[in-house]
N, C-alpha and C positions, 0 to 999 in steps of 0.2 A: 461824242454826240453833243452839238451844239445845240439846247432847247429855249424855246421861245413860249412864253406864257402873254395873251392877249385877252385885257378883258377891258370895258367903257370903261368904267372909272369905279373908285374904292372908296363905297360907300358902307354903311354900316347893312350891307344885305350878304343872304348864307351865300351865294354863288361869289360872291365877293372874296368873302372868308376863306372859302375854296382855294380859290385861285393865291391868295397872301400864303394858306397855309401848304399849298403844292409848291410854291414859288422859294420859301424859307426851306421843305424840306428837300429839293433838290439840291438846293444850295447847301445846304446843311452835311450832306451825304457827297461830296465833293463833284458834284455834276456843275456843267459850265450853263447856268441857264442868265436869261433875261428877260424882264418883265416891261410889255408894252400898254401901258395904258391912253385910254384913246381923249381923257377928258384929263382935265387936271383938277380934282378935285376929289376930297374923298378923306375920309378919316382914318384910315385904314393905312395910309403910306406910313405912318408912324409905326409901326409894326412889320413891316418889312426888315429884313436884317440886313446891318452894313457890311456892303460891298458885292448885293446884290445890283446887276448892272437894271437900271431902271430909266424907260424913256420915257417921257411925256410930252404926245402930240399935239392934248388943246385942239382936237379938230371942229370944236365949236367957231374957232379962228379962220375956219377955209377948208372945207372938203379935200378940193385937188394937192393943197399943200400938206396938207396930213397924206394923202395919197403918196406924194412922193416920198415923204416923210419914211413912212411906213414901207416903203417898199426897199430903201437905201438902208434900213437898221437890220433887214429879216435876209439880205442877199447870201450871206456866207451862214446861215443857219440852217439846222437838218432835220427839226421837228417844229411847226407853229403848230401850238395849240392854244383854240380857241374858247373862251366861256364865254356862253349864252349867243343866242341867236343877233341880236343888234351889232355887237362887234364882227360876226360871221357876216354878216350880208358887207358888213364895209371893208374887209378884206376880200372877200370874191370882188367886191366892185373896183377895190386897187387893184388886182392881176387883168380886170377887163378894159378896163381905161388906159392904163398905163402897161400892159402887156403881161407876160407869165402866166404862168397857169400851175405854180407850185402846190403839190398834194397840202391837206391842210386837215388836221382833226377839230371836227365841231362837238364841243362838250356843252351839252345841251341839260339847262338847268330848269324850264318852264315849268312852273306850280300848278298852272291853269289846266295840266293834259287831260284830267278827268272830266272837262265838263269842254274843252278845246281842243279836238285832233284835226283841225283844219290843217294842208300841207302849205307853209308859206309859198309864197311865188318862186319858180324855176328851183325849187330842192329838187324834182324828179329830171331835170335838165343841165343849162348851165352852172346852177351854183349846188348840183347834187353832192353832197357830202365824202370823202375822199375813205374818211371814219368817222364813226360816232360812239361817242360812250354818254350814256346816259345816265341821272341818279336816280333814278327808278325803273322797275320793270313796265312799268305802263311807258316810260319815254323807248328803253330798247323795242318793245315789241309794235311803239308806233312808228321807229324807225323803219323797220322790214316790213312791216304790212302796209302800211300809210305811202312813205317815200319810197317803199321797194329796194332798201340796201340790201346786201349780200350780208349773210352770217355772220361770217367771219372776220365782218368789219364792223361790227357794235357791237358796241360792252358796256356791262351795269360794274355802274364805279359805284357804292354809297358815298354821302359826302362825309368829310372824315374831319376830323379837330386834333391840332398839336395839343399835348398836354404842357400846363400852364401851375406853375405855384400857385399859390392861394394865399392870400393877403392875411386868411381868419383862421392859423393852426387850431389856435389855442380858446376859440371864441367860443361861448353858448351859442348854437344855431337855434333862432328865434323865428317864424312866422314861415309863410309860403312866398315862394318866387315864381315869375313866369316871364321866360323872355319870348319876347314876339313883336312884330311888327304891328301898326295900328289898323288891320285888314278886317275886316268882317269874318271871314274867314278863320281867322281866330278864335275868336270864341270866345274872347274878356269876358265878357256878362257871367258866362256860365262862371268861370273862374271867381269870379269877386261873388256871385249865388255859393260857390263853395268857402269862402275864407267864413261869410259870414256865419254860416250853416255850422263852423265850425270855429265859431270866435278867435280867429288868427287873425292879421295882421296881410297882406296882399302886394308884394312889391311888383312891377310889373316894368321890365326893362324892355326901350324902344328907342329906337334912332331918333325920334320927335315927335310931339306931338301936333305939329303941323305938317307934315309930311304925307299922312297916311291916305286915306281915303274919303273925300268928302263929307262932309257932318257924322264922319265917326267918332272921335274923339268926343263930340258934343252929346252923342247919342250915352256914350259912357258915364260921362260926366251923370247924365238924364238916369239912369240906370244905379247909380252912387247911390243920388240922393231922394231913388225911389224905395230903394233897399236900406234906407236911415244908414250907411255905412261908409261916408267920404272921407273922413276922418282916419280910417283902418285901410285903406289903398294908397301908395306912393307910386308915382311915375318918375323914374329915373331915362334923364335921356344922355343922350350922345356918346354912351361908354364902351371906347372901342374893344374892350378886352371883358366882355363881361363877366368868362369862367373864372377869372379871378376873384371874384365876386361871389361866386356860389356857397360857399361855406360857410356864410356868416346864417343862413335858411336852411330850414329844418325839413324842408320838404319843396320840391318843386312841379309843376302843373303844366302843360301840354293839352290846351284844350280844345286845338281847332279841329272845321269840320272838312279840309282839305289839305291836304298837304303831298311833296314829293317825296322829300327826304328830307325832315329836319332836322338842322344843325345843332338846333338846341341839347335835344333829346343828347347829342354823342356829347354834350360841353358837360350833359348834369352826368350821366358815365364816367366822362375823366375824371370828375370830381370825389366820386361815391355817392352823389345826393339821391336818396332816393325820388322816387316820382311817378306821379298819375299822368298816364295819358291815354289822348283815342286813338284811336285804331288807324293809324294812320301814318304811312310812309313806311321806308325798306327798313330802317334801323327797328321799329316795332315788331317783326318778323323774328327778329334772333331773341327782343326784350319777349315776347310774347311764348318763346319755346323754355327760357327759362323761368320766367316770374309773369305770369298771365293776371297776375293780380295788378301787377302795374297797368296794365291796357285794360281801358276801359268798352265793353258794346256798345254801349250808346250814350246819352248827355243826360240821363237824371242823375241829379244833384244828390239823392238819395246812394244809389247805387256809389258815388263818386267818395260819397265821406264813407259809406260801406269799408270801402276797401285801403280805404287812407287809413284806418285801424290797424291794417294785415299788413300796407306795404314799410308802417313805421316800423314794424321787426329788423325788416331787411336791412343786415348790418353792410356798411358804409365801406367796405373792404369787399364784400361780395357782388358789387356794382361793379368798382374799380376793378374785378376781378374780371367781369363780364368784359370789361370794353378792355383790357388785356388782350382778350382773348381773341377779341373780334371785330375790335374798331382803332387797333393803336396805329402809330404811324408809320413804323415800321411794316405793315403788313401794305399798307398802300400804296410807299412805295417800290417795292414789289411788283404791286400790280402794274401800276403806273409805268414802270421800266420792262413790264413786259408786253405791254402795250407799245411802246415806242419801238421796240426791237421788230415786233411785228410790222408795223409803219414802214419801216425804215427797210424791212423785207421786201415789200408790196412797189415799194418807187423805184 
């Protein structure tokens, strides 16, 4: 089974992460894979493991030339699988340009489904979906109802994290941590309304702070130094491994007010950290059946340190126990390989 992992390019984002950490543990587990990326850039190639076969097309350089590109690397391959929707439409447009019409799984990562079930152009036609696995049940159930795929061809994958040593065995864990991008969405304010609420310290890890979202970062800043508390917030950027990182914080925070399946949430699990978050995405579903004190109903700040009290109990081995059980990598891939056997049925 010759596999093909295809994503734009490897930036510090979770569908990213996905794709490095699917891509290492095939590799890992003696499967013949290769990773095509469409841009060359991205901090995340560093994390790749050697002697993973890795292409890069730069098709910022010329469309049709990444076309051919791309269609010359995937000829003797028996499974392309695709992350996120923008790499999908540029491979349906290499088989339509340049000919072929090879089966193709689209792994569909889009954040936005809750408030966007708009069907892209030609998913119910030309470029309709061969398979689809989802990282949430909102993305499978808008595959079948939305674009009209068959059953038996969508799957809810959650998104899953290799586990990582930790740089702080031996460390005092000081202060709260929150990884997240700089999105609205998010939910920083509330986060830095809880460190202070509770005189900690607010690390908050993010690809950049020029990156994110227009005048957010400014609006934050605005929010610091309306709460007297800029001083007790740190922004850490560009750190492509951040789980390594978790140990050294006493508690970690998940505040946004949308999400599909965050990555975060499975990195503070591998770790044992505990942590507060809302109600939101697939990984909360399993956190919520065993410790419902971690998920929060809704965003007052009150309610949030409430239960910051209850969840510092929860010892640090009974986290690690959780994502054992139900998020480690061995269980994905699993899933992942029985997913491709199906595939590989179907053509």
């Amino acid at each position: 089974m010759r596999i093909v992992q295809v994503i734009d390019q490897l930036g510090l984002g979770g569908a990213e992460r996905v794709c490095v950490n699917l891509t290492n543990l095939l590799f890992r587990n003696g499967n013949e894979v290769k990773l095509i990326v469409l841009n060359d850039k991205g901090a995340l190639f560093d994390l790749i493991d050697e002697g993973v076969d890795m292409v890069r097309l730069n098709k910022n350089k010329g469309k049709f030339k990444a076309y051919r590109q791309f269609k010359k690397h995937i000829k003797k391959d028996d499974i392309i699988h695709i992350h996120m929707r923008n790499p999908y439409r540029f491979v349906r447009k290499a088989f339509l340009f340049l000919g072929g019409n090879q089966p193709v799984i689209l792994h569909d990562h889009f954040g936005k489904i809750v408030v966007n079930q708009t069907v892209p152009k030609l998913y119910k036609s030309l470029f309709k979906p061969h398979f689809f696995i989802g990282c949430s049940e909102l993305l499978t159930e808008w595959a079948v109802n939305k674009v009209k795929l068959k059953k038996d061809r969508v799957f809810l994958v959650n998104n899953f994290v290799l586990h990582y040593e930790t740089n702080y065995k031996n460390h005092t864990p000081k202060g709260l941590v929150l990884v997240g991008s700089l999105k609205k969405v998010k939910n920083h304010s509330l986060a830095m309304d809880i460190a202070k609420t509770l005189d900690k310290d607010l690390t908050i890890y993010c690809p950049s702070l020029e990156g994110g979202e227009k005048d957010y970062y400014e609006s934050l800043v605005a929010h610091m130094e309306k709460i007297n508390y800029k001083d007790r917030i740190h922004f850490v950027t560009g750190c492509n491994n951040v789980q390594t990182e978790l140990k050294q914080y006493e508690m970690a925070l998940l505040t946004s007010t949308s999400e599909g399946d965050p990555l975060a949430l499975v990195e503070y699990m591998a770790q044992g950290l505990p942590f507060l978050c809302s109600d939101m995405g697939e990984a909360v579903k399993v956190v919520k059946k065993h410790y419902p004190e971690m998920v929060q109903g809704d965003f007052d700040v009150n309610n949030w340190v409430s239960n910051y009290h209850k969840v510092k109990e929860i010892q640090s081995e009974q986290i690690e126990s959780l994502y054992n059980e139900h998020f480690s990598s061995d269980l994905y891939l699993e899933k992942y390989l029985s997913i491709y056997k199906k595939f590989l049925a179907s053509v």
